[in-house]
C-alpha positions as CSV (number, residue, x, y, z in Angstrom):
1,X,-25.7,1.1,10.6
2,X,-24.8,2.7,7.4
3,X,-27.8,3.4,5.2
4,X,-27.0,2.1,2.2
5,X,-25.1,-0.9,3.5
6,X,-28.4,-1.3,5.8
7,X,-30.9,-1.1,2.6
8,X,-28.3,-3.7,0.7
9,X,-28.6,-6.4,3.3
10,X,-32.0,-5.6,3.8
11,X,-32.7,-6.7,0.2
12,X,-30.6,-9.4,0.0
13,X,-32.1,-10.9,3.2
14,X,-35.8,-10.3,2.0
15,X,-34.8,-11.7,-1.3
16,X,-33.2,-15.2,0.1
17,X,-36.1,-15.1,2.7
18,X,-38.3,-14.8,-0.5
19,X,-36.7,-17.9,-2.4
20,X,-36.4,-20.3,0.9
21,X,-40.0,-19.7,1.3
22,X,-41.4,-20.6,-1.9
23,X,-39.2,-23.8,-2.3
24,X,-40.6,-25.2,0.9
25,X,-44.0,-23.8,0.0
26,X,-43.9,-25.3,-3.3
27,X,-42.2,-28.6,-1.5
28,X,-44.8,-28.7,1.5
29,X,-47.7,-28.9,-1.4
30,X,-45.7,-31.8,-3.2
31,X,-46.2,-33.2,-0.2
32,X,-49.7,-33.1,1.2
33,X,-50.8,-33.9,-2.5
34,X,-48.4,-37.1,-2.6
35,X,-47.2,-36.7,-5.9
36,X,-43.8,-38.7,-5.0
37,X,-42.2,-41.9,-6.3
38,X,-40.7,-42.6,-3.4
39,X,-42.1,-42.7,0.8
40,X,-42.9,-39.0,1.9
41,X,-40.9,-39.4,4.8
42,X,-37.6,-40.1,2.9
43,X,-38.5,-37.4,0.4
44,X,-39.1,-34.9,3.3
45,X,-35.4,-36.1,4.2
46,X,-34.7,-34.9,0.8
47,X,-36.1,-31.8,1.2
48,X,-34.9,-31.2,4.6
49,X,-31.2,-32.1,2.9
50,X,-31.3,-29.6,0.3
51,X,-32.8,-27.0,2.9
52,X,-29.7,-27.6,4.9
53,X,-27.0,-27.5,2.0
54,X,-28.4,-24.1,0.1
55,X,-27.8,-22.2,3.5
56,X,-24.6,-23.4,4.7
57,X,-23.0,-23.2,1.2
58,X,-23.7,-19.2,1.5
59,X,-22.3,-19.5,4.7
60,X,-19.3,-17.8,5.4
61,X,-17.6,-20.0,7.7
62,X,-16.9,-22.5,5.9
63,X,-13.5,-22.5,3.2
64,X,-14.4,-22.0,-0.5
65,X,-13.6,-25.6,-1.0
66,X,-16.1,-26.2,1.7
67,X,-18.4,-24.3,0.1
68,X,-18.6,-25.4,-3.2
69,X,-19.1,-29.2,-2.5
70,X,-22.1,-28.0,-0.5
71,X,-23.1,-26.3,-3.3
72,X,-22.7,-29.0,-5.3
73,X,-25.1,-31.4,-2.4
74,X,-27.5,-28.6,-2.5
75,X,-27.5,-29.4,-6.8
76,X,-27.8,-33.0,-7.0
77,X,-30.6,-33.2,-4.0
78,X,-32.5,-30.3,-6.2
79,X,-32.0,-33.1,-9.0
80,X,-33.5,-36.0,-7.2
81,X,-36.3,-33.4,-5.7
82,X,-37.5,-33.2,-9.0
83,X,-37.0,-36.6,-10.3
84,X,-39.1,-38.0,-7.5
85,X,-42.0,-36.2,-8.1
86,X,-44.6,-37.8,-10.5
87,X,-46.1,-34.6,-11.5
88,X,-44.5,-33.9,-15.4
89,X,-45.5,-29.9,-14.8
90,X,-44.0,-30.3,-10.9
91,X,-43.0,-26.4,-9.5
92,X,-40.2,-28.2,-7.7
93,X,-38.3,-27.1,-10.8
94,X,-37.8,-23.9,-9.2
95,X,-35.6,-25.5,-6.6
96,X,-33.7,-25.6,-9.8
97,X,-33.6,-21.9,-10.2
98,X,-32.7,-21.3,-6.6
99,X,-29.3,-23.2,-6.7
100,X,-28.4,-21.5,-9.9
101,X,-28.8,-17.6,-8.6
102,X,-26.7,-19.1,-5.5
103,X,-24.4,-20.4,-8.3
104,X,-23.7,-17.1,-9.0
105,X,-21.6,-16.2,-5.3
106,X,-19.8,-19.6,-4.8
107,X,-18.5,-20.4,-8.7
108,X,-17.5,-18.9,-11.8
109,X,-20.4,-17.2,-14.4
110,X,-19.5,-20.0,-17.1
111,X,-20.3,-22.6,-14.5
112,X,-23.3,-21.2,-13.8
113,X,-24.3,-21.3,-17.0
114,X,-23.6,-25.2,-17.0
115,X,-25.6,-25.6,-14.1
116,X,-28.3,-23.9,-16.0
117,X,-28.2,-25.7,-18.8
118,X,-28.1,-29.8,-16.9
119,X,-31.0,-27.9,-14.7
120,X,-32.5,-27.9,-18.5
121,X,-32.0,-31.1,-19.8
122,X,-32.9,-32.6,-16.3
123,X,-36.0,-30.9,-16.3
124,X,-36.6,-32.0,-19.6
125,X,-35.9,-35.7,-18.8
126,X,-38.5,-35.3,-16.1
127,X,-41.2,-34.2,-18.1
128,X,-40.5,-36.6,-20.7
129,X,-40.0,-39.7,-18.1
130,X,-43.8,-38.4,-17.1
131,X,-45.2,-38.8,-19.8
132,X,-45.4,-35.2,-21.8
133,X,-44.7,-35.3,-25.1
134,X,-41.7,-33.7,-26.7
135,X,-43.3,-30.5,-27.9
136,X,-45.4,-30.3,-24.6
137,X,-41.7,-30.5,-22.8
138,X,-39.9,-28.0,-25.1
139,X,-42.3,-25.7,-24.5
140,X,-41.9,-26.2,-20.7
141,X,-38.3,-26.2,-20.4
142,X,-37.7,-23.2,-22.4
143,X,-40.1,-20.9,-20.0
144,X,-38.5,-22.1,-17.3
145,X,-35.4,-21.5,-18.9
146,X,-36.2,-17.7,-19.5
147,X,-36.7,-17.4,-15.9
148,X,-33.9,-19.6,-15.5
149,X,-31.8,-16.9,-17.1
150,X,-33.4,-14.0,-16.1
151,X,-32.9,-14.7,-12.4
152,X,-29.4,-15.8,-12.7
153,X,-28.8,-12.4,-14.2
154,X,-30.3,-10.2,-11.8
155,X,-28.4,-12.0,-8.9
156,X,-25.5,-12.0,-11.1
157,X,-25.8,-7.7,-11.5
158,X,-26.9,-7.3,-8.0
159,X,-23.6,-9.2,-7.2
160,X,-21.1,-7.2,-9.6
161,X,-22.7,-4.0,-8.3
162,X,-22.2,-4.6,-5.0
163,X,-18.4,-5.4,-6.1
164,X,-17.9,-2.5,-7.5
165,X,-19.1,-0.4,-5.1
166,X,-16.9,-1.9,-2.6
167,X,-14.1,-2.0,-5.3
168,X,-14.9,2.1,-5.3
169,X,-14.7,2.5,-1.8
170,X,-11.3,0.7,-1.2
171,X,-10.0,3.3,-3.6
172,X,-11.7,6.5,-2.2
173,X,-10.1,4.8,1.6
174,X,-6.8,5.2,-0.7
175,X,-6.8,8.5,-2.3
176,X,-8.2,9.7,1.3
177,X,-5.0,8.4,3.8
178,X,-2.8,9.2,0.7
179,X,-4.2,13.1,1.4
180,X,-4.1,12.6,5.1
181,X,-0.3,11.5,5.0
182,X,0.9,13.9,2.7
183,X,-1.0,16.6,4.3
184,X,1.3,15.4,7.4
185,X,4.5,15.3,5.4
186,X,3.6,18.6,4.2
187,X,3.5,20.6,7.1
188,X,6.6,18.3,8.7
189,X,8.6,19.5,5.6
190,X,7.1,23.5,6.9
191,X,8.0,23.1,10.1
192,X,11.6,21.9,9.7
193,X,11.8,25.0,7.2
194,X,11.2,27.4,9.8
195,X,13.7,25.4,12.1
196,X,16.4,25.7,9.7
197,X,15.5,29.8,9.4
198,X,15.2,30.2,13.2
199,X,18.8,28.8,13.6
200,X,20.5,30.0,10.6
201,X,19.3,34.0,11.7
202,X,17.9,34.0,15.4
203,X,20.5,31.2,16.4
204,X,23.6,33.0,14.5
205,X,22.8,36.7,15.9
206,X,22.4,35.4,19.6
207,X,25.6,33.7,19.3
208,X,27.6,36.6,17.8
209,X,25.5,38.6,20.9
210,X,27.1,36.5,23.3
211,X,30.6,36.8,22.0
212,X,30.5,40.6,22.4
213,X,29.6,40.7,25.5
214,X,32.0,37.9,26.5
215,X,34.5,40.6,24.8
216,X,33.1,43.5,26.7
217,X,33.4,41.8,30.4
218,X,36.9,41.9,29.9
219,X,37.3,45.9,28.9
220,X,34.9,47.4,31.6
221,X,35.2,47.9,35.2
222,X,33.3,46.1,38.0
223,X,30.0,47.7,37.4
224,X,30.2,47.3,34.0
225,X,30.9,43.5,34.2
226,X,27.6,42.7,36.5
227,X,25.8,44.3,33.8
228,X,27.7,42.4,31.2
229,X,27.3,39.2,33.2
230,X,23.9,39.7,33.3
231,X,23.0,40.6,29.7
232,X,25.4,37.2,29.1
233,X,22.6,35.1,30.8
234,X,19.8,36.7,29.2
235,X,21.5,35.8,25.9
236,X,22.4,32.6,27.1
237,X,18.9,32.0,27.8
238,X,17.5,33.2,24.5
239,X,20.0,30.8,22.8
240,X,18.5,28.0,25.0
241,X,15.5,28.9,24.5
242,X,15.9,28.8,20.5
243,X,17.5,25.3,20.2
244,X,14.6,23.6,22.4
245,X,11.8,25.8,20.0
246,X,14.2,24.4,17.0
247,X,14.5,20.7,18.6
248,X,10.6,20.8,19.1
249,X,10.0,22.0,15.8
250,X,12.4,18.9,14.0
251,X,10.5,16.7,16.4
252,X,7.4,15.2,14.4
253,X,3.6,17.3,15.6
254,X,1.5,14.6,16.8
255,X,-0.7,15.7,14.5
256,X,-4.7,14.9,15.0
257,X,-5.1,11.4,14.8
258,X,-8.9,11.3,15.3
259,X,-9.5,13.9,12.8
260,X,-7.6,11.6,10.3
261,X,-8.8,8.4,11.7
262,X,-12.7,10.3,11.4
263,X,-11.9,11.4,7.8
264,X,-11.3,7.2,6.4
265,X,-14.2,6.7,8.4
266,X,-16.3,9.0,6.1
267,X,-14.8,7.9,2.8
268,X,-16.6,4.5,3.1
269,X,-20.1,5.8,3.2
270,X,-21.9,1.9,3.1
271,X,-19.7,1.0,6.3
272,X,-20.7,2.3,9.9
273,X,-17.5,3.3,11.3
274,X,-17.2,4.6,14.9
275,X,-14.2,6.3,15.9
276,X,-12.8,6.6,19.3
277,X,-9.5,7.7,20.6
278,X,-8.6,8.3,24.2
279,X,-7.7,12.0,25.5
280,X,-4.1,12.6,25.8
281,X,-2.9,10.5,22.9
282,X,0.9,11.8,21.8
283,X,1.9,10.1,18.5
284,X,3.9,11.9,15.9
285,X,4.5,11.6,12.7
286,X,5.7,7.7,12.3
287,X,3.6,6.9,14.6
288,X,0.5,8.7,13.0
289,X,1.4,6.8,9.7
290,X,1.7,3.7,11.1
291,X,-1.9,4.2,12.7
292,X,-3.9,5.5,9.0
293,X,-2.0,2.7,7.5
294,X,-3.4,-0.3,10.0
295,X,-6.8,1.9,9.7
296,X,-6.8,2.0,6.8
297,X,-6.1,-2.0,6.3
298,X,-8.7,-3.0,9.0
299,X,-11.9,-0.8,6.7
300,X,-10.5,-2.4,3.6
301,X,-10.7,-5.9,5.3
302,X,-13.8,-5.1,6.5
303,X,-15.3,-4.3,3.2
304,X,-14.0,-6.8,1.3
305,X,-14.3,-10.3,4.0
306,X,-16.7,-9.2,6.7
307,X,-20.3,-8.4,5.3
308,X,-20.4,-6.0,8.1
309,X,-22.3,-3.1,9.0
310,X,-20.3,-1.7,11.4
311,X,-16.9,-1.1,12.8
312,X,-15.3,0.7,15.8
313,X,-12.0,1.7,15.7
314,X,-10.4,2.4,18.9
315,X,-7.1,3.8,20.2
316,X,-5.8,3.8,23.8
317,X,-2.5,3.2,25.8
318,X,-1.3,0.7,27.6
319,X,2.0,1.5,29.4
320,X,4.1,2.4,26.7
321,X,2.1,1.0,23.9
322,X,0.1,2.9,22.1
323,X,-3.0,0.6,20.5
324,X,-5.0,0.8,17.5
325,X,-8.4,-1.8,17.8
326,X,-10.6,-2.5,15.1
327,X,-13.7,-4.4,16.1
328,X,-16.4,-4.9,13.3
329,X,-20.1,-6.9,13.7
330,X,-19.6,-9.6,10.8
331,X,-19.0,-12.9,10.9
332,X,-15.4,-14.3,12.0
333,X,-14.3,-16.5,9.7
334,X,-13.1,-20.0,11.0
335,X,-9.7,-19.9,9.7
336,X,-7.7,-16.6,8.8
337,X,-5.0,-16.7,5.4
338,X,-3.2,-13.0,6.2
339,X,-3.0,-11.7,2.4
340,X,-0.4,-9.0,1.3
341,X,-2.1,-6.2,3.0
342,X,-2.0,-7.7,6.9
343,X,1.5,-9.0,5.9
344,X,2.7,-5.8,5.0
345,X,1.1,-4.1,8.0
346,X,2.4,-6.5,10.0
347,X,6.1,-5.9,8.6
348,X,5.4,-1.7,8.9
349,X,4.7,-2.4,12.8
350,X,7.1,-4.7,13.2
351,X,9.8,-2.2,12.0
352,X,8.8,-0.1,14.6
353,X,9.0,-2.2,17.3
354,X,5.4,-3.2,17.7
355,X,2.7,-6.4,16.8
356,X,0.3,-7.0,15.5
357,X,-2.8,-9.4,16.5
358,X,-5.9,-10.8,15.0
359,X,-8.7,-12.6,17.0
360,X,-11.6,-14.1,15.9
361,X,-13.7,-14.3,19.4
362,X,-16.1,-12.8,20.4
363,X,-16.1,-10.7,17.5
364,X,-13.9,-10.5,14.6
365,X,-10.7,-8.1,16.1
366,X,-7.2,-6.5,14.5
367,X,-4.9,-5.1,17.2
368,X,-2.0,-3.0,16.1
369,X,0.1,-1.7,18.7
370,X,3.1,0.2,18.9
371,X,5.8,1.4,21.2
372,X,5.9,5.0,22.3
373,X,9.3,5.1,22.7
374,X,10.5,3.8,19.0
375,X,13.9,4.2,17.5
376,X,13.5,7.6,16.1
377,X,16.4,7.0,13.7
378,X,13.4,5.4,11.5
379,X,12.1,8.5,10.4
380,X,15.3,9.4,8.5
């Protein structure tokens, strides 16, 4: 596991961990002093309720939709928490506090600050219905609502930082299989340079060679021809043997695909990425491209939807097929809404002949794979 992404979870976990605890701490002492309006057993339900509707509206299965009206459950129960307790100083106010710092991942700042203002007014109402006079209840709402504030703003920076650092990563993945492809295109433009040279001069001269003694079999005796007919298939030969060095060289290098796949890995420092590719791999240069791009995809995916730690990013044949695999340890979502980036990689393999797939069991999976035997005509 990446360190930093390691140390981030770590905090976050021991922070929610934190907050869970000392709601049912402060809820679990509510109850064994009795100070409820209404039977502990149903206000245990309550409890139990809101317990329930905080977690699963952090919970990244569910749809955003789905998320919010638990979110919205896990407010109102907080509200009747409060409003069934007889105590006009109750701590269960900080159950109050806890659904507005989760406010801050499931809806939009300005609505948080709504939520923090009815946690206000309903805290007030509380404290008034109680018994505490105004002043008294002034005085205790606005402390709470400094911490009210403070809190939501600390989970609100923790939140945009953690943004931005994946925002920054996405971009260094770009800028770094922008390098590796035109790194590629670079030396494909080199080689087909010296192509062009070794057939306009070796090429010409051999053929001009091979006239001349075609010529001279014709002028000499016996002898002479053998030797003639002999330095004819040598040249013949060499002439061969420069076309197939030219084709080879106008074919596209494979390249090294782990060494590329191995250098998006490291511009995503907060992701674990392992890269594996099986000996013997052939791609060239579409395919290559094809490859950085879907790797490229899968990390960005994975940053941006997983909350994962790590990823393994395979490739291996199978037949004909050359696949690409990227496996990471994060949660699957229930239901998958391809956004421009799978579409578009989807089109790219497509194009050439291959598919792509997406599977959400046992762990969250995108398989690209490709044909080894595209049209060529592509690359022009």
């Amino acid at each position: 596991m990446a360190p930093g992404r390691r140390a981030g979870r770590r905090a976050d976990a021991v922070a929610g961990y934190a907050f869970m605890g000392l709601s049912l701490g402060v809820g679990g002492l509510t109850l064994i002093m009795g100070d409820t309006a209404i039977p502990v057993w149903m206000w245990a339900g309550i409890l139990v309720a809101w317990t329930i509707t905080v977690n699963l509206s952090i919970n990244d299965r569910f749809n955003r939709t789905g998320q919010r009206l638990l979110y919205a459950g896990a407010l109102l129960t907080s509200w009747v928490l409060l409003a069934t307790t007889t105590d006009s100083g109750s701590m269960m106010v900080i159950l109050l506090i806890v659904v507005a710092v989760v406010g801050t991942h499931l809806i939009p700042l300005r609505w948080v600050w709504g939520v923090v203002l009815l946690n206000s007014l309903v805290a007030f109402g509380h404290m008034h219905v109680n018994g505490a006079d105004p002043t008294t209840s002034a005085v205790y709402v606005a402390f709470y609502l400094i911490i009210h504030l403070a809190m939501v703003f600390s989970a609100y920076a923790m939140l945009r930082e953690t943004q931005l650092r994946a925002e920054l990563e996405q971009k260094n993945l770009e800028l770094e299989a922008a390098g590796v492809l035109l790194e590629d295109a670079a030396a494909s433009a080199e080689r087909l340079r010296i192509s062009r040279e070794l057939h306009d001069l070796i090429g010409h001269q051999l053929t001009v060679l091979n006239l001349d003694l075609e010529a001279a079999k014709h002028r000499d005796g016996a002898a002479g021809r053998n030797h003639v007919d002999r330095a004819r298939v040598v040249a013949k030969e060499l002439l061969t043997d420069v076309r197939g060095t030219v084709g080879r060289l106008r074919r596209d290098s494979p390249g090294d695909l782990r060494q590329s796949l191995e250098r998006l890995a490291g511009a995503v420092p907060s992701l674990d990425i392992h890269v594996a590719v099986a000996p013997g791999i052939d791609a060239d240069e579409v395919m290559t491209e094809a490859l950085v791009r879907a790797a490229q995809e899968i990390i960005t995916n994975t940053i941006k939807h997983a909350e994962a730690t790590e990823l393994l990013l395979t490739v291996t044949t199978d037949g004909d097929v050359l696949a690409l695999s990227g496996t990471n340890d994060g949660t699957p979502p229930r239901t998958i809404t391809p956004g421009h980036g799978l579409t578009g990689l989807r089109e790219r393999l497509e194009l050439l002949g291959g598919r792509l797939a997406i599977h959400t069991t046992p762990q969250f999976t995108v398989d690209a794979r490709l044909p080894m035997t595209h049209d060529r005509r592509l690359r022009t």
